[in-house]
C-alpha positions in Angstrom: 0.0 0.0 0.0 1.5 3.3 -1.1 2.0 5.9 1.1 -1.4 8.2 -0.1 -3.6 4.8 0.1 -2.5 4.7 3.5 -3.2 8.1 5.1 -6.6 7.6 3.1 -7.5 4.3 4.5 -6.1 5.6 8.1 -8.9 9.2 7.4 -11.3 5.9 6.7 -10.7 4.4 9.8 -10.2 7.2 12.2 -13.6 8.2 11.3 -15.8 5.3 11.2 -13.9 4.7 14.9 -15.5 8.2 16.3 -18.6 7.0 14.6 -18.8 3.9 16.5 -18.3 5.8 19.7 -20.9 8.5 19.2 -23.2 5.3 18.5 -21.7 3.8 22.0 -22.5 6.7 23.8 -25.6 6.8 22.4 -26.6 3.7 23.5 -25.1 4.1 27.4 -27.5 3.4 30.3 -28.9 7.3 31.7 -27.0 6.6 34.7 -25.2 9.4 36.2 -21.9 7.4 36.3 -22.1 5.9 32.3 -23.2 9.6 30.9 -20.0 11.3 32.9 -17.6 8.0 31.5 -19.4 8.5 28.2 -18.8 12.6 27.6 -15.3 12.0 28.3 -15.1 9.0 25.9 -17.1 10.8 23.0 -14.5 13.5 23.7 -11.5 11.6 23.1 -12.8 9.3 20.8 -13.8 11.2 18.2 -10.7 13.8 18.6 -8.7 10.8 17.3 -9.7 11.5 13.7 -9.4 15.7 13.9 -5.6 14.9 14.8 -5.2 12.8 12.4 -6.3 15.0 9.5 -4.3 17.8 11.0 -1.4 15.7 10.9 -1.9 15.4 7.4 -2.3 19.4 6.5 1.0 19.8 8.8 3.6 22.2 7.3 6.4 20.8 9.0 7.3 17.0 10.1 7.8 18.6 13.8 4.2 19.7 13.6 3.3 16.1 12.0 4.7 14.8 14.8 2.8 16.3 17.0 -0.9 16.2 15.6 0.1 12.3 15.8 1.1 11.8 19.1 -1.8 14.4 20.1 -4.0 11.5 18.3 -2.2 8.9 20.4 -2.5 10.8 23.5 -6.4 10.6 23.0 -6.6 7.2 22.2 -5.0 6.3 25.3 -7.6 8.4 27.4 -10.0 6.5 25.4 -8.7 3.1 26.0 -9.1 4.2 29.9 -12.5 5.2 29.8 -13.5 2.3 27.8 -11.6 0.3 30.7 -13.5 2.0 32.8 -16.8 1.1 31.5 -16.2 -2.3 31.4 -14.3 -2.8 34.8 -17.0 -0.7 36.1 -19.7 -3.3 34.8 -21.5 -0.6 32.7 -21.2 -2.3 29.6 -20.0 -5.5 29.4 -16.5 -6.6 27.7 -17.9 -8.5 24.4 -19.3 -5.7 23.5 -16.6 -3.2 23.9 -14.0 -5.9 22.5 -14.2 -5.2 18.9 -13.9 -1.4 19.9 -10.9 -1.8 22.0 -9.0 -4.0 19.4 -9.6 -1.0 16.9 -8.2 1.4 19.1 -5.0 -0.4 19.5 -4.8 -0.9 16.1 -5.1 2.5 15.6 -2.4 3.0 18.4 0.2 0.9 16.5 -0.6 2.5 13.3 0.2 5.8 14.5 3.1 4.9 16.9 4.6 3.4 13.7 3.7 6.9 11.5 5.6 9.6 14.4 8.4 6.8 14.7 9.2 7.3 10.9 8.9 10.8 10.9 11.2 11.1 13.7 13.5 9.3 11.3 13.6 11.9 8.8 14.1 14.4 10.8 
């Protein structure tokens, strides 16, 4: 896959990630505890993406660098809450699997993309 195909595919993904969790917070119990886990989760979810296509408008690899690891800072965070959800027995775990697979997916994907532009610079 060629370099072009790959920030496409990665715009593809990023997206229909902060898609998924607008749908999961959408589907959260009313609870007090799920709506406050789920607001920071929607947060940092879908902020994921909006790094990500900053990264690729950035002017400078320093400044590409840093829309990425902003984007990795978030998924973190939203690993966490998503830990939180389960471990806290709001949702349960095989339905938050699939989701946490993507976002460390995602993680390696971009840990890979700052590591080579370190590289270069």
């Amino acid at each position: 896959m060629r370099s072009g195909e790959r920030g496409s595919d990665l715009k593809r993904r990023t997206k229909v990630f902060a898609l998924r969790i607008i749908r999961l917070y959408g589907n959260l119990p009313p609870s007090t505890t799920a709506q406050v886990i789920g607001k920071q989760v929607l947060r940092s979810g879908t902020s994921v993406g909006a790094h990500y296509r900053e990264a690729t408008r950035a002017r400078s690899t320093k400044e590409f660098i840093s829309k990425v690891e902003g984007g990795l800072q978030e998924l973190e965070e939203t690993a966490y809450w998503l830990e939180l959800l389960i471990e806290g027995k709001i949702i349960t775990e095989s339905l938050l699997g699939d989701l946490m697979r993507e976002a460390d997916e995602l993680t390696a994907i971009l840990v890979s993309s700052a590591r080579t532009a370190k590289k270069r610079l």
